[in-house]
C-alpha positions in Angstrom: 0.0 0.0 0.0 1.4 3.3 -1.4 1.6 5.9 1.5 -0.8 9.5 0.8 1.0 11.9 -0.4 -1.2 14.3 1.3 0.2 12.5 4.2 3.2 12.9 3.1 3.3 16.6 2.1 2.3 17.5 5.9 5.1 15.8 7.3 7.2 17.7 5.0 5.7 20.9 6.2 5.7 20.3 9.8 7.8 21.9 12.3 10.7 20.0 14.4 10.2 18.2 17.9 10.8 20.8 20.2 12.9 20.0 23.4 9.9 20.5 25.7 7.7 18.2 23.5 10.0 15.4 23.6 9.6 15.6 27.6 6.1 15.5 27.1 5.5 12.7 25.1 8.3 10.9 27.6 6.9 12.1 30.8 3.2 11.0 29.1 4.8 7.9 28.0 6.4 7.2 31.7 2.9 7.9 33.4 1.3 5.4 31.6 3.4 2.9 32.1 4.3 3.5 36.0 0.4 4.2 36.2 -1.9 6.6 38.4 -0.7 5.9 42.0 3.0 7.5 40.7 1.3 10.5 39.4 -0.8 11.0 42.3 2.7 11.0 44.6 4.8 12.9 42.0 1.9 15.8 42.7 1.6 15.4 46.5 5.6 15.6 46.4 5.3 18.8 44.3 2.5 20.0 46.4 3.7 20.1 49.6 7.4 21.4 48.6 7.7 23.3 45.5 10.3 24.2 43.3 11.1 26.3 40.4 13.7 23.8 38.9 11.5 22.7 36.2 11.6 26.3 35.0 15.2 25.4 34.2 14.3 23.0 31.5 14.7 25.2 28.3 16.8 25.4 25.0 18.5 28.5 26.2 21.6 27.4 28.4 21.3 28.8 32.1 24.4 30.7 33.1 23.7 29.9 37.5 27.1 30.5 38.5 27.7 32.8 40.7 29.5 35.9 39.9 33.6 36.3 40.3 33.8 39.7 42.2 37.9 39.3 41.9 37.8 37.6 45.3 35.5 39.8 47.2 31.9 38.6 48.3 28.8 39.3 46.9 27.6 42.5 48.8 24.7 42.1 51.1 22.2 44.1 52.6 24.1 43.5 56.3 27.7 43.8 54.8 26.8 47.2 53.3 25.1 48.3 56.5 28.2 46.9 58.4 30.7 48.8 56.4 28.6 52.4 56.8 28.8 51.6 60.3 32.6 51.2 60.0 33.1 54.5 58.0 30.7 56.4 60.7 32.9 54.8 63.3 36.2 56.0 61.6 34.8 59.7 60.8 32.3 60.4 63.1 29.8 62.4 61.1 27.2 60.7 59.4 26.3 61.6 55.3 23.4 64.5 55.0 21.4 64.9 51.8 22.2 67.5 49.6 19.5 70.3 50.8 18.5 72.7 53.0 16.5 73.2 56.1 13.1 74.7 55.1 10.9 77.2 56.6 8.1 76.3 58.8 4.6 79.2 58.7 5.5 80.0 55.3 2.7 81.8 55.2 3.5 84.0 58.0 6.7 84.4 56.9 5.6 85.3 53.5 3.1 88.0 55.4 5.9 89.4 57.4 8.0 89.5 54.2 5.2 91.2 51.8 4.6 93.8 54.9 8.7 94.4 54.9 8.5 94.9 51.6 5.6 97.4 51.8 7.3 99.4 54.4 10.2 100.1 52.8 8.4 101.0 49.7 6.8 103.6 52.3 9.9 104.8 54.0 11.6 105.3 50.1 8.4 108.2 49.0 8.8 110.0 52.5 12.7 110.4 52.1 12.0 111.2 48.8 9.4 113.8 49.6 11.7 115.0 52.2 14.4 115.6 49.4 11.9 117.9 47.6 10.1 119.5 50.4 12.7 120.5 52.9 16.4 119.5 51.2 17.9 121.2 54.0 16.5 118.8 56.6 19.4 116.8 58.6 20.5 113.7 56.5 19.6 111.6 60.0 16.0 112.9 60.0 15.8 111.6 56.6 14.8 107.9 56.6 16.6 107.1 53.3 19.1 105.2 56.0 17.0 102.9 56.9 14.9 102.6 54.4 17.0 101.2 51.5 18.1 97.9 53.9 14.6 97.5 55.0 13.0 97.4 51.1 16.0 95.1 50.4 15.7 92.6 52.9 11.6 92.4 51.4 12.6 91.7 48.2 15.3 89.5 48.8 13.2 87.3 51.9 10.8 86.7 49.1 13.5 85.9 46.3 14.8 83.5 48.8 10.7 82.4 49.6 10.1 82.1 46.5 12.7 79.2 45.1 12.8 77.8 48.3 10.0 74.6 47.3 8.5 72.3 50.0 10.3 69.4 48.9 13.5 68.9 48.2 15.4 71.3 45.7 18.2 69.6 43.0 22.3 70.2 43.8 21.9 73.3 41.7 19.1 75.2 43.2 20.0 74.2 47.0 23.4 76.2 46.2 21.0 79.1 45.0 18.6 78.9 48.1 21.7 78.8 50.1 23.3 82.1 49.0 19.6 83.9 49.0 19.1 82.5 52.7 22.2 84.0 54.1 21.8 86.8 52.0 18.5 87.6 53.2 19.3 86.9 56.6 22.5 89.6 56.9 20.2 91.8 55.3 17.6 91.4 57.7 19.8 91.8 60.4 21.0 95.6 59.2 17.6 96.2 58.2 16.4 95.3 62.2 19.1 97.9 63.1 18.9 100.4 61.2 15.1 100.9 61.6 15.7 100.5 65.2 18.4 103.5 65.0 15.9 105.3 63.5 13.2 104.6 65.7 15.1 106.1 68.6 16.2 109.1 66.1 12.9 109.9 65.3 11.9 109.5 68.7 14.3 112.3 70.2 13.4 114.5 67.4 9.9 114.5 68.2 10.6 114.9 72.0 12.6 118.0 70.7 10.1 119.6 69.0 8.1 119.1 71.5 9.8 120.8 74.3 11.4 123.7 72.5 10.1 127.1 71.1 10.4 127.8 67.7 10.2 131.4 66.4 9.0 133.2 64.3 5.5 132.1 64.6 4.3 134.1 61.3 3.3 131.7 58.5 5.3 133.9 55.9 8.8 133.5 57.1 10.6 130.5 55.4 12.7 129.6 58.3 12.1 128.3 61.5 14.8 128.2 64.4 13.5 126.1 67.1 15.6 126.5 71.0 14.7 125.5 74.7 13.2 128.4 76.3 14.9 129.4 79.7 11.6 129.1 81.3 11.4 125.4 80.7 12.7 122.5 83.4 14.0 120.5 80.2 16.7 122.9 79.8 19.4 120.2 81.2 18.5 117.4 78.9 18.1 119.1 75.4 20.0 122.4 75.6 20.3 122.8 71.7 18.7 125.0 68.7 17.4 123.3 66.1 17.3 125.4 62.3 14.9 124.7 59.3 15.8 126.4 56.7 13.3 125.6 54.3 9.6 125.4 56.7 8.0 127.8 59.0 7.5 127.3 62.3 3.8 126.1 61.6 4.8 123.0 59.4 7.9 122.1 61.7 5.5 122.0 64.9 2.4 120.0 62.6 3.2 118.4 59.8 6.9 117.6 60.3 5.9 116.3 64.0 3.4 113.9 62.4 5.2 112.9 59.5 8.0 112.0 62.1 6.0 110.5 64.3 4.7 108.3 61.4 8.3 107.5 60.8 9.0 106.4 63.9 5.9 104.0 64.1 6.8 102.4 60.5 10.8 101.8 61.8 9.5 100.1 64.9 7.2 97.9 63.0 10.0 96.9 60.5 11.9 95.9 63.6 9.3 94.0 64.9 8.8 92.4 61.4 12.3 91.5 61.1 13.2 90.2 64.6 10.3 87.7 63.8 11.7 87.2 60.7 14.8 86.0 61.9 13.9 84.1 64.8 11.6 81.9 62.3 14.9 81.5 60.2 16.5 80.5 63.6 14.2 77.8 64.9 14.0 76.4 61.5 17.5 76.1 61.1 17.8 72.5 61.9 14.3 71.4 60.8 14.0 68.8 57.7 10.1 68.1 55.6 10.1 65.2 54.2 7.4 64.0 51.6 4.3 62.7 52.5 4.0 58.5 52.5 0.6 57.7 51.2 -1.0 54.9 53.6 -4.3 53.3 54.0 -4.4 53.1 58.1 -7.0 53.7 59.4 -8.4 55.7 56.3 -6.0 58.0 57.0 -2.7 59.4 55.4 0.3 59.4 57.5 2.0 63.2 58.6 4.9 64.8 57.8 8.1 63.3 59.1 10.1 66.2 60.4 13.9 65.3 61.7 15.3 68.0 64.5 18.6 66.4 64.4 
């Protein structure tokens, strides 16, 4: 009997015995022959200890050597905690991240920033004004002095505010924060005393005013010369003459008084402002944010981590 040649054409087209058919056919072949109860122990065997050997059993060759480290050992999670505990022992200082401590109240230190700011903006028109008004006027009654480090420790606190993120900032921009921070912090230190010189200035000069007589009274007269009267019991304390040149006796004992008197108030507040200023920057110095870790206990997600080491 001659053999189909449609039989035979399908052998011709079929695809090689693969390696993990030939297993088949002699694992199906051995099961048959050993019968049911050696299947049934080969699967309790498998069953109650398995094993990923079989996964083994494939036509690419398994390289399950272990690796030549040149005659060291395979590092470990206890050998590398074991040799940072050896350099920590040896140097005594332990590795920090790459940032910077960052602000707690940001928000009340971006309000005490934004009102810095404001004040010095304030302080810059009235020494101005003062320029154009009375030029003559002492250059320490003028608040120029103190307002130039005041407007730029404002713009520089919220410079430094402003790129300094809640997380963690990259190698480059913690350099950048770093030079803003003690940047802003120097010039909040000058700003604090220089308003608070000029507090006290302004304070004296109104006391002055105050307790002297200035003549000549008439509105006309553009000069004023202001001098403790020999009938007055503050003779001791101020016994000096004070000279406008450009104002009358009427705006030196009204409007300069006030506009002093509102110098004095905005100085002390800038002082106020900036002490606070610098004591957040203080307590903060040593204080680390780390991000939030999402968690499901309790419903809840878990706080900040802060480190005060």
């Amino acid at each position: 009997m001659e053999p189909d040649p449609l039989d035979t054409s399908r052998q011709s087209n079929s695809r090689p015995v693969s390696y993990y058919e030939n297993n088949q056919q002699a694992s199906e072949s051995r099961l048959s022959s050993e019968g049911k109860a050696a299947s049934n122990n080969n699967l309790n065997r498998f069953t109650k200890s398995p094993t990923q050997t079989h996964c083994l059993n494939t036509t690419v060759p398994q390289n399950i050597a272990a690796p030549d480290f040149g005659g060291r050992h395979q590092p470990t999670r206890n050998s590398l905690r074991h040799s940072r505990m050896i350099v920590l022992n040896r140097s005594g200082q332990a590795v920090t991240p790459n940032d910077i401590p960052l602000l707690k109240h940001r928000k009340l230190v971006k309000a005490f920033l934004i009102l810095t700011l404001l004040i010095g903006i304030f302080l810059c028109l009235i020494s101005l004004w003062f320029l154009v008004w009375s030029p003559n006027l002492r250059q320490r009654d003028n608040p120029c002095w103190s307002a130039l480090p005041i407007l730029m420790s404002g713009i520089v606190g919220l410079l430094y505010l402003h790129y300094c993120p809640k997380l963690h900032p990259s190698r480059l921009l913690s350099y950048l924060i770093k030079s803003l921070k003690y940047l802003s912090v120097c010039l909040s230190v000058l700003a604090c005393i220089t308003a608070l010189s000029a507090f006290f200035i302004a304070l004296m000069h109104i006391v002055a005013i105050s307790i002297t007589s200035c003549a000549p009274p008439s509105k006309a007269s553009s000069t004023c010369l202001c001098d403790t009267g020999s009938n007055r019991t503050q003779d001791t304390m101020f016994d000096a003459s004070f000279h406008y040149l450009d104002l009358n006796c009427f705006e030196v004992d009204v409007v300069l008084r006030s506009i002093i008197a509102v110098v004095c108030l905005i100085n002390g507040m800038a002082f106020i402002f900036g002490s606070f200023y610098l004591y957040l920057q203080w307590t903060g110095r040593n204080t680390h944010f780390y991000s939030r870790v999402p968690t499901a206990i309790n419903g809840k997600e878990m706080k900040v981590f802060k480190s005060n080491s």
